[in-house]
Each structure stands twice: as structure tokens, then as C-alpha cells.
C-alpha positions in Angstrom: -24.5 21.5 -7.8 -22.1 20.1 -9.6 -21.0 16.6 -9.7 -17.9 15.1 -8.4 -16.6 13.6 -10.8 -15.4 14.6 -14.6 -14.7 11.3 -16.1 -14.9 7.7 -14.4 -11.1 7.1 -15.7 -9.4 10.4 -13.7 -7.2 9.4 -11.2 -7.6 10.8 -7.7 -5.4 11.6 -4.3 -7.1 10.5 -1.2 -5.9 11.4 2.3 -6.7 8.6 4.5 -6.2 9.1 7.9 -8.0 5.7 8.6 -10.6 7.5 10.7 -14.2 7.8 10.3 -14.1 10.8 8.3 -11.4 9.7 6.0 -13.2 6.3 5.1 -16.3 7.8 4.4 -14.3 9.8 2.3 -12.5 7.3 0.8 -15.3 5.0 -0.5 -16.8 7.9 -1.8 -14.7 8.6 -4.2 -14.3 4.9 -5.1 -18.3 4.9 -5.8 -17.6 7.8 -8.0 -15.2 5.6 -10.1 -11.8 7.5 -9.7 -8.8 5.0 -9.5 -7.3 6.2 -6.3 -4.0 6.3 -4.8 -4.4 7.1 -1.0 -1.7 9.1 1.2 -1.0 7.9 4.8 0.7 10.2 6.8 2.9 8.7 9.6 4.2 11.8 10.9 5.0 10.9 15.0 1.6 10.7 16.0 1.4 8.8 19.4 -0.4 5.5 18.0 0.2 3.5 14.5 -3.5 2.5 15.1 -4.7 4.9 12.6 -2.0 4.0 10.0 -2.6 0.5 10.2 -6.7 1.2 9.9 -5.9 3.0 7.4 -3.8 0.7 5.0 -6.5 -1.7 5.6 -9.7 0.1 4.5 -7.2 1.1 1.5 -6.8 -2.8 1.0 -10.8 -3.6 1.0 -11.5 -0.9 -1.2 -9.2 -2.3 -3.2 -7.1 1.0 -3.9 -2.8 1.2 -3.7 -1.6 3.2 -1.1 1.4 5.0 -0.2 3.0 5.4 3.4 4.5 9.2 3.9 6.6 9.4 6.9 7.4 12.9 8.2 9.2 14.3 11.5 6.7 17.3 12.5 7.9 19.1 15.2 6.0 17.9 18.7 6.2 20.9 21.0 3.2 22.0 19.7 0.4 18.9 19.9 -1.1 16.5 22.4 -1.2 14.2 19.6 2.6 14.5 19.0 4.3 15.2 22.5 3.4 12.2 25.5 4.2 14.7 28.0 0.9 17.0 27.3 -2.2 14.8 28.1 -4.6 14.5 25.6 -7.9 16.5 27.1 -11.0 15.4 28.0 -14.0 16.7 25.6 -14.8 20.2 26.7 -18.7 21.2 27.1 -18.4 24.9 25.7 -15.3 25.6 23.0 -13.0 28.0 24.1 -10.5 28.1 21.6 -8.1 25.9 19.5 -7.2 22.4 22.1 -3.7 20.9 22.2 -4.8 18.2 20.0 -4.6 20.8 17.2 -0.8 20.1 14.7 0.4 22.8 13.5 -0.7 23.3 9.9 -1.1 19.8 9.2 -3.6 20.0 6.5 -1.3 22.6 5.0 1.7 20.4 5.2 -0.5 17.0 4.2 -2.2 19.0 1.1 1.4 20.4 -0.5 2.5 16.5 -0.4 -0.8 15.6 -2.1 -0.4 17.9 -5.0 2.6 17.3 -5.6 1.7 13.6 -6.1 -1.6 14.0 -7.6 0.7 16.3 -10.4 3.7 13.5 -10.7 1.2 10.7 -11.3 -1.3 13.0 -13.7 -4.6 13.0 -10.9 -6.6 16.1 -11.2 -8.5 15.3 -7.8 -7.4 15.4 -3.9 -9.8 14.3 -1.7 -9.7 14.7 1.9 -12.5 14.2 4.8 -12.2 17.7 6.1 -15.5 18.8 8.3 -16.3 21.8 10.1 -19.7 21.0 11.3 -19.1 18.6 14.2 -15.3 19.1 14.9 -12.5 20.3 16.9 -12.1 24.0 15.6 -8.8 23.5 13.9 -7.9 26.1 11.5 -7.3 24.0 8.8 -10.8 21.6 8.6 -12.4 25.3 8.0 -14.3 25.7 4.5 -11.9 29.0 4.3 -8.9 27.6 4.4 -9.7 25.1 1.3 -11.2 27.9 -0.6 -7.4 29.7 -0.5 -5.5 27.0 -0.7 -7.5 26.0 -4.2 -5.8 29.6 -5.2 -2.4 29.0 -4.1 -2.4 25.6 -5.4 -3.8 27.1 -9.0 -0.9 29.6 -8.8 2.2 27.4 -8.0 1.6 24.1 -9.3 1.9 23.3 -13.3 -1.0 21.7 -13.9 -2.4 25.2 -12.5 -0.5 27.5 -14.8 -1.3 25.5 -17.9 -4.9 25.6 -16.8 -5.4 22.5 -15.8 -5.6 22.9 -12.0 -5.6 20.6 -9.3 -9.3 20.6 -7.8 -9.1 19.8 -3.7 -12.6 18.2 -2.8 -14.0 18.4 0.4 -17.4 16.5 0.4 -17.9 16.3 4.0 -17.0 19.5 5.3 -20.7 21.0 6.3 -22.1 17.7 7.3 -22.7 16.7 10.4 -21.4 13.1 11.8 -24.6 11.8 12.0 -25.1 12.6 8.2 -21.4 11.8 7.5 -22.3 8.5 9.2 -25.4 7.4 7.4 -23.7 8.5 4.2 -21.0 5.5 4.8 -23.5 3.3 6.1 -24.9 3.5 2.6 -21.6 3.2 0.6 -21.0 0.4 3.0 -17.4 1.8 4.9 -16.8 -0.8 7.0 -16.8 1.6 10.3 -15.0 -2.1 12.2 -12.1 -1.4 10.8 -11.5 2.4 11.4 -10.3 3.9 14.5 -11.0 8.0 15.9 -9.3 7.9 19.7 -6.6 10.3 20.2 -5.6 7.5 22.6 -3.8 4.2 21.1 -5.1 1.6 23.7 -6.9 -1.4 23.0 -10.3 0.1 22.8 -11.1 3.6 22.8 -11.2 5.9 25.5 -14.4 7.1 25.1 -13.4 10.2 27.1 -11.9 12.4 24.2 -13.2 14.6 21.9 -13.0 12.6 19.0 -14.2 9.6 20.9 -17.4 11.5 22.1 -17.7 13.2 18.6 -18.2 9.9 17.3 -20.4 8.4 19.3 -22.8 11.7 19.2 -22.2 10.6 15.7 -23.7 7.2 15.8 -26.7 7.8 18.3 -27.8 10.4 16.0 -28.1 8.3 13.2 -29.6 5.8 15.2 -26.6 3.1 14.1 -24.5 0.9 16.3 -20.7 1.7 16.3 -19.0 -1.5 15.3 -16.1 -0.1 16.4 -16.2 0.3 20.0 -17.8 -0.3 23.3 -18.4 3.7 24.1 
């Protein structure tokens, strides 16, 4: 396998959601000595909980950070539209939930390049997983694998051969081993937030909530995070 990292002085693109996923990620590639510019994505989303998480895990890893806001259309999401409820974890999948924005990785990714290319970073991470998740299209090992193409195709750094590698390091991991693989890179899990819901603690009814706690119990770890 090979390793993560080319050179300790390469600059890298982090997407930092300020979820668990996205932290884990985050201090990952900061114990792999990139110097790393993270991307938060205000796009409409029905909280500024996660933003706000996720400028301040950029803060104590000690990383700059950039705030992209974006008007994504909000017919389409649960996460963008108050007037569809968020739903309740479902016991079997049966298809792609509400909570699903359309092409959002897509959208999130083209951004990324496009800084990683202005400010000379050969690396994009993002926390991508498609072990324990919620089936979107665009968390799905296949997806990365064509955008890697596209990316190689229209970009400059990819025609003059020098393309733009998009890291996924998480995506066949389970959250119990995403978990204990922040709990050794010390990702201070207090400060990162996974409800769909922006209350003042989480729901513990959603998908993301249950995810998480699955998470945790599994690894045998307390959540610091949250009383589910």
C-alpha cells in the first residue's frame, strides 16, 4: 500500500465538514505533515452548528481555513428545505433518504481543485465512507475513482502531469474503526457535531445520530459529544 504522503512540505485541501468523519480526517492529514488549508462549505444547510465545529477543530489543529458560501438549490434535501422532516433512522435501506444533496461531493470537490491548483496543493482530502453510511451516491469508492479521471483530464496540473490526487482514507472503514483511529490521533470528538438536527444536543433519533453512536459502542469509547 502506498503511503499518504509524498513529501512532509506538500500542501493539502481538506474538506471539513466539522463532523466526525471530517475531523478524523482532518488530523490525519496533519499527522502526515501536509500544511493544510481546509474548505467549509456553508451552503444553506439548516444549522451553522457544523460550520462553527468545524472552524474550531481547524483552529486546534492549528490549520487556516476558508469559509465557501454557496446557494444550492433546496427542493431536493431534508437538510436544505425545513418543510421536509428530517427522517428517523430506517432499520432496512430502501433507497437514497431525503437527507441526500444533490451532487454535493461533486459540487464540493470542483471547488477543492480548483483551490488546491491556485494555491499549488497536490492533495484533497475528504472523510468520504461507504461502510457505515447513508447510501449517497457520492461517498461511494466509484464515484472518487472517476472523478480522479475527470479531474486528471480538465485541470492543469493534470495535463502537465502533475495531477491533483483526491484521498479518501476512510472510505471502507467502519465507524468504530474510523473512531478508534481519531481516538489515537487525539480528534477532539467534544468539539464536532453529526445531527442532521441543529438543537442544543443531538437528536439521537437520526441516522447520523444513531450511526455515531453504533460508532462509539463498538469501539467501546464514550462519546464526549453527546448524551445519546
Amino acid at each position: 500500500m502506498k503511503p499518504l504522503i509524498r513529501n512532509k512540505k506538500q500542501k493539502a485541501i481538506v474538506l471539513l465538514s466539522g463532523g466526525l468523519d471530517s475531523a478524523t480526517t482532518l488530523f490525519l492529514a496533519k499527522s502526515k505533515g501536509y500544511r493544510i488549508s481546509a474548505l467549509i462549505f456553508d451552503y444553506g444547510q439548516r444549522h451553522k452548528k457544523e460550520i462553527n465545529c468545524a472552524k474550531t477543530l481547524a483552529k486546534v489543529a492549528g490549520c487556516d481555513y476558508h469559509i465557501i458560501k454557496l446557494s444550492l438549490p433546496s427542493l431536493g434535501s431534508s437538510l436544505l428545505n425545513r418543510n421536509i422532516n428530517i427522517p428517523k433512522a430506517r432499520k432496512e435501506r430502501s433507497g437514497i433518504p431525503s437527507t441526500y444533496v444533490p451532487a454535493r461531493n461533486l459540487i464540493f470537490l470542483s471547488i477543492a481543485a480548483s483551490y488546491a491548483e491556485s494555491m499549488r496543493a497536490d492533495t484533497i482530502f475528504i472523510g468520504a465512507n461507504a461502510v457505515d453510511f447513508s447510501g449517497y451516491p457520492d461517498c461511494r469508492p466509484r464515484f472518487y475513482s472517476q472523478l480522479r479521471k475527470v479531474i486528471k483530464i480538465g485541470t492543469k496540473a493534470g495535463v502537465e502531469g502533475k495531477a491533483l490526487r483526491i484521498l479518501t482514507p476512510l472510505i471502507n472503514k467502519t465507524k468504530k474503526e474510523i473512531i478508534k483511529l481519531g481516538a489515537k490521533l487525539g480528534v477532539p470528538y467534544a468539539l464536532t457535531w453529526s445531527c442532521y438536527e441543529g438543537g442544543k444536543v443531538p437528536c439521537a433519533s437520526c441516522e447520523s445520530c444513531l450511526l455515531r453512536k453504533k460508532g462509539f459502542q463498538e469501539a467501546k469509547l464514550n462519546d464526549p459529544s453527546s448524551k445519546s
